[in-house]
MOPAC internal coordinates of N, CA, C and O (Angstrom, degrees):
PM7 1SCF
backbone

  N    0.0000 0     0.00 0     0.00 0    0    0    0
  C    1.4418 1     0.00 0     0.00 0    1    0    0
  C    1.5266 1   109.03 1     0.00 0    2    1    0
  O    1.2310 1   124.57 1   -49.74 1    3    2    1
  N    1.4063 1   108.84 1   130.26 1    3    2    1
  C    1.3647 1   103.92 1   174.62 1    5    3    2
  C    1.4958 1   118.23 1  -125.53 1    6    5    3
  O    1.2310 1   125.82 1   -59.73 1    7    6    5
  N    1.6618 1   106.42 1   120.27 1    7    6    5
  C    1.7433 1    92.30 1   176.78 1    9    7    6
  C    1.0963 1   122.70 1   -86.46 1   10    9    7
  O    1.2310 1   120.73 1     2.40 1   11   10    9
  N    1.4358 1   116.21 1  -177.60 1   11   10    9
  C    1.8895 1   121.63 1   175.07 1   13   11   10
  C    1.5153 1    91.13 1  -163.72 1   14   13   11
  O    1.2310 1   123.63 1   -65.98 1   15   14   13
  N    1.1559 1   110.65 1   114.02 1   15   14   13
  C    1.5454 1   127.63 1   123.71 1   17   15   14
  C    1.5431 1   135.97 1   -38.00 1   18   17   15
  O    1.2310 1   121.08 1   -81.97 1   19   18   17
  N    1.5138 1   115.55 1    98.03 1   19   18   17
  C    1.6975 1    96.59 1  -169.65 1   21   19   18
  C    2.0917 1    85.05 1   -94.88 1   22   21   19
  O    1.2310 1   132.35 1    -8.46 1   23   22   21
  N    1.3266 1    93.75 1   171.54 1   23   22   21
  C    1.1485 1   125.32 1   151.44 1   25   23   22
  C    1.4591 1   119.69 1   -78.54 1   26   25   23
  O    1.2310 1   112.63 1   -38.56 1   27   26   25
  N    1.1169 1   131.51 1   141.44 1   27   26   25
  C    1.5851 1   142.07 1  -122.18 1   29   27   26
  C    1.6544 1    83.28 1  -132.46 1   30   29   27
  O    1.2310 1   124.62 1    78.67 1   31   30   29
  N    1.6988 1   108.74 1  -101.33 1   31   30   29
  C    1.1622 1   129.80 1   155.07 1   33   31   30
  C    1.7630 1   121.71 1  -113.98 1   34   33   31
  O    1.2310 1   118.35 1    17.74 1   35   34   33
  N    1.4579 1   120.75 1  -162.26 1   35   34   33
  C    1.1951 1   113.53 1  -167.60 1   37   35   34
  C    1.1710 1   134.53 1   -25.39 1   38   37   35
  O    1.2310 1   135.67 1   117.53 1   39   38   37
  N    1.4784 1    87.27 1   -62.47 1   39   38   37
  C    1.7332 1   125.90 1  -165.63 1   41   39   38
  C    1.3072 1   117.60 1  -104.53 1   42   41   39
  O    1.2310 1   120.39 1   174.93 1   43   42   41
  N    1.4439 1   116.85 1    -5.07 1   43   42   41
  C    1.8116 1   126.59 1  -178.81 1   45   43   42
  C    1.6966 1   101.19 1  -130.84 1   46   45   43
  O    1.2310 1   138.47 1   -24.29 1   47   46   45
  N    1.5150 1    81.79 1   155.71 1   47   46   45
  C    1.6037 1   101.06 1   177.37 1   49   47   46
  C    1.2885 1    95.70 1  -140.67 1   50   49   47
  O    1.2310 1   129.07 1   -41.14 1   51   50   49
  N    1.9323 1   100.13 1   138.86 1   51   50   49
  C    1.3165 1   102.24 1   147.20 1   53   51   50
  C    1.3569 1   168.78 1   -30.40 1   54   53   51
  O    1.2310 1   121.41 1     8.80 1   55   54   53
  N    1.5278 1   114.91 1  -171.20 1   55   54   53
  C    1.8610 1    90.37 1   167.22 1   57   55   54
  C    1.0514 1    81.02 1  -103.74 1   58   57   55
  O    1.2310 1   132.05 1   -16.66 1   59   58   57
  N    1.9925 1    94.33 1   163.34 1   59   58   57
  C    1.5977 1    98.47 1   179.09 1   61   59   58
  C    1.6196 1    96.19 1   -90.69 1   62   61   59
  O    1.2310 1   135.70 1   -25.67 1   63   62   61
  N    1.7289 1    87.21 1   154.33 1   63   62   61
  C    2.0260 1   114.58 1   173.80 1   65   63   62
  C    0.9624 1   109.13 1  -100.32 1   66   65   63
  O    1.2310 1   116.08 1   -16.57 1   67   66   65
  N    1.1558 1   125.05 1   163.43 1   67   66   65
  C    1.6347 1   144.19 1   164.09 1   69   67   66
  C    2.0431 1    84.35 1   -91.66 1   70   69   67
  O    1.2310 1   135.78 1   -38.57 1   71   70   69
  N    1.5441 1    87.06 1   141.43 1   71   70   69
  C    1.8854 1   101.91 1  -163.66 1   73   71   70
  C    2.0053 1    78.64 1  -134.68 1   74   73   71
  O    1.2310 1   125.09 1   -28.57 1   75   74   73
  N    1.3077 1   107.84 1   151.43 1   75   74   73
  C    1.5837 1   123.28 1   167.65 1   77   75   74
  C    1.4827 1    95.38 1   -79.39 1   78   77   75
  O    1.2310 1   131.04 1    -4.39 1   79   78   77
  N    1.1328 1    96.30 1   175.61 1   79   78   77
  C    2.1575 1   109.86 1   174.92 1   81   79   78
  C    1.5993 1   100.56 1   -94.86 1   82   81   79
  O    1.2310 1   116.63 1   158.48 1   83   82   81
  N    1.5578 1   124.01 1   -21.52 1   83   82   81
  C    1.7318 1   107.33 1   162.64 1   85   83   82
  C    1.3017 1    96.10 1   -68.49 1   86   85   83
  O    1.2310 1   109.07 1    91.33 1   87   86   85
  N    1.1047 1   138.08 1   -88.67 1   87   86   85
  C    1.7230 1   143.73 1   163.97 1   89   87   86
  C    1.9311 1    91.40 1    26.39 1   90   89   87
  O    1.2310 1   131.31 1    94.24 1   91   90   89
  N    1.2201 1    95.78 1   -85.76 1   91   90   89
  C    1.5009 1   112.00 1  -166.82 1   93   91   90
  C    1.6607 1    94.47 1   -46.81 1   94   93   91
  O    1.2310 1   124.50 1   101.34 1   95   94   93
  N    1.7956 1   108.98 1   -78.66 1   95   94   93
  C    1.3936 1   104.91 1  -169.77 1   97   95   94
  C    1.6671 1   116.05 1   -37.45 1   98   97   95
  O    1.2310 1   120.07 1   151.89 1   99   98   97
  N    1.3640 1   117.47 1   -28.11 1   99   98   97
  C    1.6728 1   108.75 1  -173.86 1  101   99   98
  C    1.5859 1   123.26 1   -78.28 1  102  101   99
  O    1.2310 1   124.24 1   156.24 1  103  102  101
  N    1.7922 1   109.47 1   -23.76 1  103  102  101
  C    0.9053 1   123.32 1   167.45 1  105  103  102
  C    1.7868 1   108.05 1   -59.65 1  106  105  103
  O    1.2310 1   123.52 1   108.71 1  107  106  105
  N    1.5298 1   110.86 1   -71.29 1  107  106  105
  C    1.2246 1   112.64 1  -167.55 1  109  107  106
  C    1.4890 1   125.43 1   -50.41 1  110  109  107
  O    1.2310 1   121.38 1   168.69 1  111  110  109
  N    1.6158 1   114.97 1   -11.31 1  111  110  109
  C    1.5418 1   120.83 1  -147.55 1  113  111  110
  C    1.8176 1    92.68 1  -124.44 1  114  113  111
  O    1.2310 1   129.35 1   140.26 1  115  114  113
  N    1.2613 1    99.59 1   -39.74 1  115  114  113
  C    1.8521 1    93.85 1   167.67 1  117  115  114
  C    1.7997 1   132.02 1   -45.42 1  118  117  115
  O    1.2310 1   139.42 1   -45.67 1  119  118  117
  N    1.1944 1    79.94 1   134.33 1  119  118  117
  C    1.9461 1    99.52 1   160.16 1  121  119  118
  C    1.9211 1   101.32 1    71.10 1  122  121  119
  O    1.2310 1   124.05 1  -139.41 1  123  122  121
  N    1.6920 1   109.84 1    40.59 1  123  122  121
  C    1.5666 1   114.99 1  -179.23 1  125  123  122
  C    1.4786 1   100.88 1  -113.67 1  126  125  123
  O    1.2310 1   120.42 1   -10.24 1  127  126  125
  N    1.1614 1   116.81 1   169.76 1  127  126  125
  C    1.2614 1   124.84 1   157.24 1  129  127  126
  C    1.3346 1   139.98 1   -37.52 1  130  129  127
  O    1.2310 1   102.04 1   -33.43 1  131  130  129
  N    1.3676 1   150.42 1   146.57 1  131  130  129
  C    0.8652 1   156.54 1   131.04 1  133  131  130
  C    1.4901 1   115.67 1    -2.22 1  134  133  131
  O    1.2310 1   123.66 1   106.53 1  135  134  133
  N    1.3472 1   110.58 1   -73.47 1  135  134  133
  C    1.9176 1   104.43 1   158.25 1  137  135  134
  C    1.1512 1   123.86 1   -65.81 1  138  137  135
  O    1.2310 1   115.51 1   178.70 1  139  138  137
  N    1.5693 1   126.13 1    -1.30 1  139  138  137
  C    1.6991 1   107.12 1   170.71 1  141  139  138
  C    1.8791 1   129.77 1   -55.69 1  142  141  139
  O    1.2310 1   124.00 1   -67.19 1  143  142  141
  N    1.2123 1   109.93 1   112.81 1  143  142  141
  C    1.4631 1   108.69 1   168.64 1  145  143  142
  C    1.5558 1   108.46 1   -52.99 1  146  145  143
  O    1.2310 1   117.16 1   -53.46 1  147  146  145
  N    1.3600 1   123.02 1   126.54 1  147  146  145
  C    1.7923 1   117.21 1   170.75 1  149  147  146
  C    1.2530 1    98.23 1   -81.11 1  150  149  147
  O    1.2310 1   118.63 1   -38.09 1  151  150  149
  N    1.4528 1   120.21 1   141.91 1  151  150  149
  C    1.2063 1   140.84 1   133.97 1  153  151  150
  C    1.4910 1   111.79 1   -36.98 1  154  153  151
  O    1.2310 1   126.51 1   -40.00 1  155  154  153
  N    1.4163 1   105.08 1   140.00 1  155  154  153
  C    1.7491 1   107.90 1   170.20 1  157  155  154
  C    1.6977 1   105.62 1  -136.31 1  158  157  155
  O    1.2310 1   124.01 1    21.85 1  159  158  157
  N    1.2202 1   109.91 1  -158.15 1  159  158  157
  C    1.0752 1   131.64 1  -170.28 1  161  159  158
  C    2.1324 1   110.01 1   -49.96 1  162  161  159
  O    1.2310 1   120.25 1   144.59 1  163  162  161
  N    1.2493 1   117.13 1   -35.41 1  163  162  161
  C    1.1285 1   112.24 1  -162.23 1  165  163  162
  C    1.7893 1   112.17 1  -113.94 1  166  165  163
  O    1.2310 1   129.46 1  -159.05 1  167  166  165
  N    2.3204 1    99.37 1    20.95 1  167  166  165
  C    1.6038 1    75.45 1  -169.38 1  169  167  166
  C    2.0248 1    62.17 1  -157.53 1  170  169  167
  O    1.2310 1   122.83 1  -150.17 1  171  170  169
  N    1.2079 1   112.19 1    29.83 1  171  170  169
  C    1.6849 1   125.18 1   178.87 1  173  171  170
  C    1.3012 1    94.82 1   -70.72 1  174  173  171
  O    1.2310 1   105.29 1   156.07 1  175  174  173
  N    1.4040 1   144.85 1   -23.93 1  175  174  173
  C    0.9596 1   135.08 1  -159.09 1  177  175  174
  C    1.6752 1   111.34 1   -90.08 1  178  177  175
  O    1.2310 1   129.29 1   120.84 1  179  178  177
  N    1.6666 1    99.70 1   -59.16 1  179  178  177
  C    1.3127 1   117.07 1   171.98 1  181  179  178
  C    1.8249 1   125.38 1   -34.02 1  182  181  179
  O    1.2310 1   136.46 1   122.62 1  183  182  181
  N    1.6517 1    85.72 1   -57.38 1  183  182  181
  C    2.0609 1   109.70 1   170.10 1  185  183  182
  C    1.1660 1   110.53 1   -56.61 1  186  185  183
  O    1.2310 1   105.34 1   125.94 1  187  186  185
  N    1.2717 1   144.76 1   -54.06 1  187  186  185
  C    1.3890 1   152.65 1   152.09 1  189  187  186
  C    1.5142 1   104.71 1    -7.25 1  190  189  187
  O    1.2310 1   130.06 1    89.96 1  191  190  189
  N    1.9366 1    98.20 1   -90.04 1  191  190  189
  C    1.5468 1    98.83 1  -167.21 1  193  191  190
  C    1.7917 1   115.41 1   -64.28 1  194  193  191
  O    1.2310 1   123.92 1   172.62 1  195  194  193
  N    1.0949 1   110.09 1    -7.38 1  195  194  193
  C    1.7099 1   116.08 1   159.86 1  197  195  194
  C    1.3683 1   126.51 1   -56.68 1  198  197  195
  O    1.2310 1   127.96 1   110.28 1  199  198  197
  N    1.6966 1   102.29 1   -69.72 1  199  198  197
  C    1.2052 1    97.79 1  -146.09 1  201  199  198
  C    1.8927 1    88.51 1  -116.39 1  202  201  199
  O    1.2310 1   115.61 1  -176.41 1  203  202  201
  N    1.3311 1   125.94 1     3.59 1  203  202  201
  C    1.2745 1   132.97 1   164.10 1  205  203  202
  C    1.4811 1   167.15 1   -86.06 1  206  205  203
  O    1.2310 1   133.47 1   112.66 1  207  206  205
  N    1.5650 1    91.57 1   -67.34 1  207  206  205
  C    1.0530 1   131.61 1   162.37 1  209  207  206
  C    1.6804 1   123.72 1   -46.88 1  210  209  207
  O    1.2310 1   124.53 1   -56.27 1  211  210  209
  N    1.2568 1   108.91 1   123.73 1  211  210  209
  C    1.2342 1   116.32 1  -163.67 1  213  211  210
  C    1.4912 1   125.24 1    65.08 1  214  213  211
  O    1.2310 1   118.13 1   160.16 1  215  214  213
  N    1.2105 1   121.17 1   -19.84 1  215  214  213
  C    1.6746 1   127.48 1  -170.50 1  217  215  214
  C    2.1687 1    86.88 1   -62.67 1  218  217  215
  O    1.2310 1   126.65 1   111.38 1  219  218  217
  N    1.4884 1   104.82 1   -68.62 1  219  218  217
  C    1.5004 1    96.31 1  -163.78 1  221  219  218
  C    1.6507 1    94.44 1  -140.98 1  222  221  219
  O    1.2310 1   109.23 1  -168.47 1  223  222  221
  N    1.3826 1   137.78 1    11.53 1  223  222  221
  C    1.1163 1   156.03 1   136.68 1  225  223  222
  C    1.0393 1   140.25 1  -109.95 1  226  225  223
  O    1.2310 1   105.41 1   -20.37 1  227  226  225
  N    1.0004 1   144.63 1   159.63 1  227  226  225
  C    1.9964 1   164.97 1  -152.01 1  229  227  226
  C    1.3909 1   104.08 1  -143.78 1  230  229  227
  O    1.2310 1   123.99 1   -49.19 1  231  230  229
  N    1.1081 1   109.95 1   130.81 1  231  230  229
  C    1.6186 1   124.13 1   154.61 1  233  231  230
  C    1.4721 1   117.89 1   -89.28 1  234  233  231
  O    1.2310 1   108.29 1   -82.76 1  235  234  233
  N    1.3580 1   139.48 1    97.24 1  235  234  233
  C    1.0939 1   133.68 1  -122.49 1  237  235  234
  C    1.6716 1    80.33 1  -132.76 1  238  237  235
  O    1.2310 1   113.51 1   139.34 1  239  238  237
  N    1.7569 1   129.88 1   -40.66 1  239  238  237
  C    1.4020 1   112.90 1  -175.78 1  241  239  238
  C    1.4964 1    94.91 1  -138.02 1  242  241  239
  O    1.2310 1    98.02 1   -41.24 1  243  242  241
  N    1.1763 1   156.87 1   138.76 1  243  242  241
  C    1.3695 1   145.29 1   151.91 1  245  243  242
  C    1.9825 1   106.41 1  -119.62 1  246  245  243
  O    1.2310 1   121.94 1   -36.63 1  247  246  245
  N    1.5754 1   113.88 1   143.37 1  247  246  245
  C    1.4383 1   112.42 1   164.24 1  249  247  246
  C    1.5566 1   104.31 1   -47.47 1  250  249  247
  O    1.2310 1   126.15 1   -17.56 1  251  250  249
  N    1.4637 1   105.78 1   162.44 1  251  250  249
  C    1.3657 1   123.50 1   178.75 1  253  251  250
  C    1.6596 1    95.68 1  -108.47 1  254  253  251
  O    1.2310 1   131.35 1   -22.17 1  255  254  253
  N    1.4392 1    95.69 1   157.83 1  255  254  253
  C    1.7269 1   122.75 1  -143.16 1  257  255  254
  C    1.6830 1   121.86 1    14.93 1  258  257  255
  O    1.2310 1   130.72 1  -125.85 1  259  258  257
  N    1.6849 1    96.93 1    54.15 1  259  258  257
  C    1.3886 1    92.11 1   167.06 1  261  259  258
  C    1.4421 1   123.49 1    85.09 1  262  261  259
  O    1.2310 1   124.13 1   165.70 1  263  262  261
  N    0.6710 1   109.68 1   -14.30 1  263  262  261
  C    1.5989 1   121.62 1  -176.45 1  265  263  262
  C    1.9161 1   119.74 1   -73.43 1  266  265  263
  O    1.2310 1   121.00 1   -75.77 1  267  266  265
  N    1.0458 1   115.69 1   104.23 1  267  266  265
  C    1.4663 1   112.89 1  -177.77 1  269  267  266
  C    1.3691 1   108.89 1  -116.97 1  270  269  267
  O    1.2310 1   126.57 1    -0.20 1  271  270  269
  N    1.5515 1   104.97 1   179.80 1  271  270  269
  C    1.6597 1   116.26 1   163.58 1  273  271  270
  C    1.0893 1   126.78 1  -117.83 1  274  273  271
  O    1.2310 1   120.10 1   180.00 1  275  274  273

C-alpha cells in the first residue's frame, strides 16, 4: 500500500490516499522531454524523491524494500 498526501492549496494539505503505482508512475514521468527515460516499477521510488516529493505531494506510507501491488 502506498500513501500520498496531496497538497490542497498553499498552506493546506489533504488527507492522505492510498494512490496505485500507475498513479505514482504517471505523476513521476509527466511533462519531460522527448528523451526522458520513465521510471517504472523497480526504480518508482528513487523518481519520486527526485522529481516529486514535497513539490505538491508527500509520501506518507510506502512497502518496505520496494515491493508493491
Amino acid at each position: 500500500m502506498i500513501i500520498i498526501q496531496s497538497q490542497t492549496s498553499e498552506d493546506e494539505w489533504g488527507n492522505p490516499k492510498e494512490w496505485t503505482m500507475s498513479e505514482i508512475l504517471e505523476e513521476i514521468n509527466r511533462d519531460h522531454s522527448e528523451e526522458w527515460i520513465d521510471y517504472d516499477k523497480s526504480d518508482w521510488l528513487e523518481g519520486w524523491m527526485v522529481w516529486v516529493e514535497g513539490d505538491y505531494h508527500k509520501l506518507k506510507c510506502w512497502p518496505i524494500y520496494g515491493e508493491t501491488t
